[in-house]
Backbone bond lengths (Angstrom), bond angles and torsions (degrees), N, CA, C in turn:
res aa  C-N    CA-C-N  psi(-1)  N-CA   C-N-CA  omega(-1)  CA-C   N-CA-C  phi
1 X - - - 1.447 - - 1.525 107.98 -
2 X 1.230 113.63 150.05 1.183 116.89 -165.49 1.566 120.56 -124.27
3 X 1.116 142.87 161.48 1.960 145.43 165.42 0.814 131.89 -47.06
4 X 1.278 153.32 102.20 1.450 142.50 -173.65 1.479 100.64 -120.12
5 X 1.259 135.32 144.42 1.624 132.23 169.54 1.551 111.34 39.33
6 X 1.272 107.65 38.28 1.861 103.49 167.07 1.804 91.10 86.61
7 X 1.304 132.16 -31.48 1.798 117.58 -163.10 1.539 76.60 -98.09
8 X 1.500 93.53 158.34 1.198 133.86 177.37 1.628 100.68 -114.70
9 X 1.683 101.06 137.98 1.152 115.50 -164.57 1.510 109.87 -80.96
10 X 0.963 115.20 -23.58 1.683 123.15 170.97 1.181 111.11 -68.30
11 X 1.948 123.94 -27.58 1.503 101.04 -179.42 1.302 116.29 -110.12
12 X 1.568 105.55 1.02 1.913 113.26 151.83 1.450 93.04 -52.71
13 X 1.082 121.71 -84.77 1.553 130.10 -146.49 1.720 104.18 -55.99
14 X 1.096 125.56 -33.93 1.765 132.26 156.46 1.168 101.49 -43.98
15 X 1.170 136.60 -81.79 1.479 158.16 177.52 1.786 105.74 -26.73
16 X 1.903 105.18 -56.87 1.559 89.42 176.46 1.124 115.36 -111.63
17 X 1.192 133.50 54.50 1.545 142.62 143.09 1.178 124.48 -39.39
18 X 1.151 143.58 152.59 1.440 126.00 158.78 1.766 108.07 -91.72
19 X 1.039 100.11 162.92 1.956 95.55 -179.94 1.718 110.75 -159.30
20 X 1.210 136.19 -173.35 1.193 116.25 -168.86 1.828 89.40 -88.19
21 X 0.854 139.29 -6.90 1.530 137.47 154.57 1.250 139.98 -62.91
22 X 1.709 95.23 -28.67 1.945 94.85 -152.08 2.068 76.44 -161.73
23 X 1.400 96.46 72.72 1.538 109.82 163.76 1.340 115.65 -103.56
24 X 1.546 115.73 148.42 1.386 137.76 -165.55 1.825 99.22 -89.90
25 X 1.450 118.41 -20.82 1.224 101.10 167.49 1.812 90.44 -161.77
26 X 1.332 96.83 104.31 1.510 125.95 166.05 1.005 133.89 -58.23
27 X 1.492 137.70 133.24 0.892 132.98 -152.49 1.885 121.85 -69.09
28 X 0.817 94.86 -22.32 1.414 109.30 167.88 1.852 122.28 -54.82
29 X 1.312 97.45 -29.01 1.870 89.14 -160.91 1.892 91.72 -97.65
30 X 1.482 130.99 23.37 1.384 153.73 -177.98 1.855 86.07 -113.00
31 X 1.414 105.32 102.51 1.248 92.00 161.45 1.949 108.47 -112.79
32 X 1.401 99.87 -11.22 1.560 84.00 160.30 1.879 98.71 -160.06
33 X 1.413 120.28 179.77 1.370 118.44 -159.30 1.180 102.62 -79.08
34 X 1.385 128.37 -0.09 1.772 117.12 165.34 1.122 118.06 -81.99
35 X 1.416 116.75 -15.72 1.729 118.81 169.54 1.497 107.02 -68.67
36 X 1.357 135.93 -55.49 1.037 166.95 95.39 1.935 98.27 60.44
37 X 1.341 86.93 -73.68 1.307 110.57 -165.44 1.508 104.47 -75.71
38 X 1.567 113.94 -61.42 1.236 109.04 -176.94 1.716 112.26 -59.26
39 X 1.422 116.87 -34.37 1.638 87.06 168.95 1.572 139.51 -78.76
40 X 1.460 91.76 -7.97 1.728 113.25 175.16 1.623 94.12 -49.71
41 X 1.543 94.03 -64.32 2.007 105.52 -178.12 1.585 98.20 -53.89
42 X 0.930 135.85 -88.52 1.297 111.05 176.98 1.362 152.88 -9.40
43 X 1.361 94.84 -36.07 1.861 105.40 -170.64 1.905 92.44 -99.10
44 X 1.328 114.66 -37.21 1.536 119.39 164.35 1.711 109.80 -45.58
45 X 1.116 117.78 -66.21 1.310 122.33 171.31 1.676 123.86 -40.90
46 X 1.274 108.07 -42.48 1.505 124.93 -166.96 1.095 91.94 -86.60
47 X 1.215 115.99 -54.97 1.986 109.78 -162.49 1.520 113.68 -81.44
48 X 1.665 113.17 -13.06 1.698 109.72 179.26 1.238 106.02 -145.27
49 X 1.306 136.24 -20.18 1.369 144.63 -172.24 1.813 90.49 -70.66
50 X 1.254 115.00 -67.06 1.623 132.30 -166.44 1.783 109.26 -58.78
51 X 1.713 111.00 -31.41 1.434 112.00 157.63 1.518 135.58 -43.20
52 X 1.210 89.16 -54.94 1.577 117.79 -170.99 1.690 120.43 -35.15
53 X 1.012 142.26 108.15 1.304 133.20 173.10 1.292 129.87 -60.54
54 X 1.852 92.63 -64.02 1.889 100.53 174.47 1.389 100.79 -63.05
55 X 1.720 106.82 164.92 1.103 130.12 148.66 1.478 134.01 -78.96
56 X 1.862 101.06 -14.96 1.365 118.88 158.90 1.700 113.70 -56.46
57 X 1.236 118.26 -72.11 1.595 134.57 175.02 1.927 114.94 -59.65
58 X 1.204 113.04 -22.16 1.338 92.82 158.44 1.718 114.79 -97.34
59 X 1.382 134.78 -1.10 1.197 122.35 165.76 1.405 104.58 -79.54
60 X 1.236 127.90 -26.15 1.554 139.29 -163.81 1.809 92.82 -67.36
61 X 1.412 98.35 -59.73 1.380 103.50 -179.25 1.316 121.54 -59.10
62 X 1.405 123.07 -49.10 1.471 124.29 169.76 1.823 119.83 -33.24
63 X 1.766 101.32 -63.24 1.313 111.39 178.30 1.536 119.43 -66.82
64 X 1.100 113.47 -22.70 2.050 118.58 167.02 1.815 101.95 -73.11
65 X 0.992 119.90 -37.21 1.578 124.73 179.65 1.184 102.30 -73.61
66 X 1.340 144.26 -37.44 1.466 159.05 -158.65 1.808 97.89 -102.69
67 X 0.726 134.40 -48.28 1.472 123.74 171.02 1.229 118.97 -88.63
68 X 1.424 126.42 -18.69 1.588 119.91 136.37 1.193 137.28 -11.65
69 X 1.587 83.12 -73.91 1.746 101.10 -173.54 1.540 114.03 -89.63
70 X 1.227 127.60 22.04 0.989 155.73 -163.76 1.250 101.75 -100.60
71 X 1.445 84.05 -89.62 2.347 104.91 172.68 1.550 99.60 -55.52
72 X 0.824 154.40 -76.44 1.723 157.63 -149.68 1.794 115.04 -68.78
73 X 1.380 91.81 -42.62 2.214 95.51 174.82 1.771 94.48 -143.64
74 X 1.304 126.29 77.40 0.944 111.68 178.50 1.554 105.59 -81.45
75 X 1.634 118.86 -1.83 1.766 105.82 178.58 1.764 100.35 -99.75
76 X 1.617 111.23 17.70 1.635 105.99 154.34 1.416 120.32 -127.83
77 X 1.476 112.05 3.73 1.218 113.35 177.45 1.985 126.30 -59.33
78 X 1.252 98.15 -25.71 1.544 102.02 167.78 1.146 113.50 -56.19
79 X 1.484 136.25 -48.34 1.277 160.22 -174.12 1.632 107.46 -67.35
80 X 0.852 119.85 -86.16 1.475 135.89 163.48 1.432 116.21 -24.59
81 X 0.788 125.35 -54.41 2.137 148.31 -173.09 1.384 92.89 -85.37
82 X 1.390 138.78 -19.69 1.468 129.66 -169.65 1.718 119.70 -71.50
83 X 1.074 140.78 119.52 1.575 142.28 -166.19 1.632 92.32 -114.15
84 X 1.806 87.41 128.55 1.706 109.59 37.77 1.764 88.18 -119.47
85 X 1.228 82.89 173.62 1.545 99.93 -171.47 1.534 95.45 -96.80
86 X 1.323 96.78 114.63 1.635 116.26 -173.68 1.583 108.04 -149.57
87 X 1.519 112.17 124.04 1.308 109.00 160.50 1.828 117.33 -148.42
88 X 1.217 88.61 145.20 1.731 110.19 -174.94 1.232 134.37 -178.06
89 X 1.197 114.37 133.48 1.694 137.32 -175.01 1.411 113.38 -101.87
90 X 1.649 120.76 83.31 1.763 124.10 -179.96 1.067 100.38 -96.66
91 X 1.939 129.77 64.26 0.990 92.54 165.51 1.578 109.52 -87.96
């Protein structure tokens, strides 16, 4: 990693870590485990669903995410699995 404007890119990236101090989403804005869940599905979607090229490997992925949450919270999976898959806090 390299210098840009005097900061060093290693101690940006120190700096925005998340940690049990200095988290990117705190425990507070979870007011119960379906929030929880639906942004888990969300950030799954965004971070590997949105990669994906084939249309083979993102249905593959959908239905492994979907029987997941199936087997693991099947009394929130209605909730969770519900589209569109949208999440956000304006306040």
């Amino acid at each position: 990693m390299g210098e840009s404007v005097g900061v060093k890119s290693t101690e940006l990236a120190a700096d925005a870590l998340p940690s049990l101090t200095h988290s990117h989403f705190s425990g507070d804005c979870f007011k119960t485990p379906q929030q929880f869940l639906r942004l888990w599905r969300n950030e799954v979607m965004r971070v590997l669903h949105d990669r994906l090229i084939s249309t083979e490997d993102k249905h593959l992925l959908c239905e492994r995410l979907e029987a997941l949450v199936q087997q693991k919270f099947p009394n929130l999976a209605e909730h969770t699995l519900a589209s569109p898959v949208l999440f956000g806090d304006f306040k």
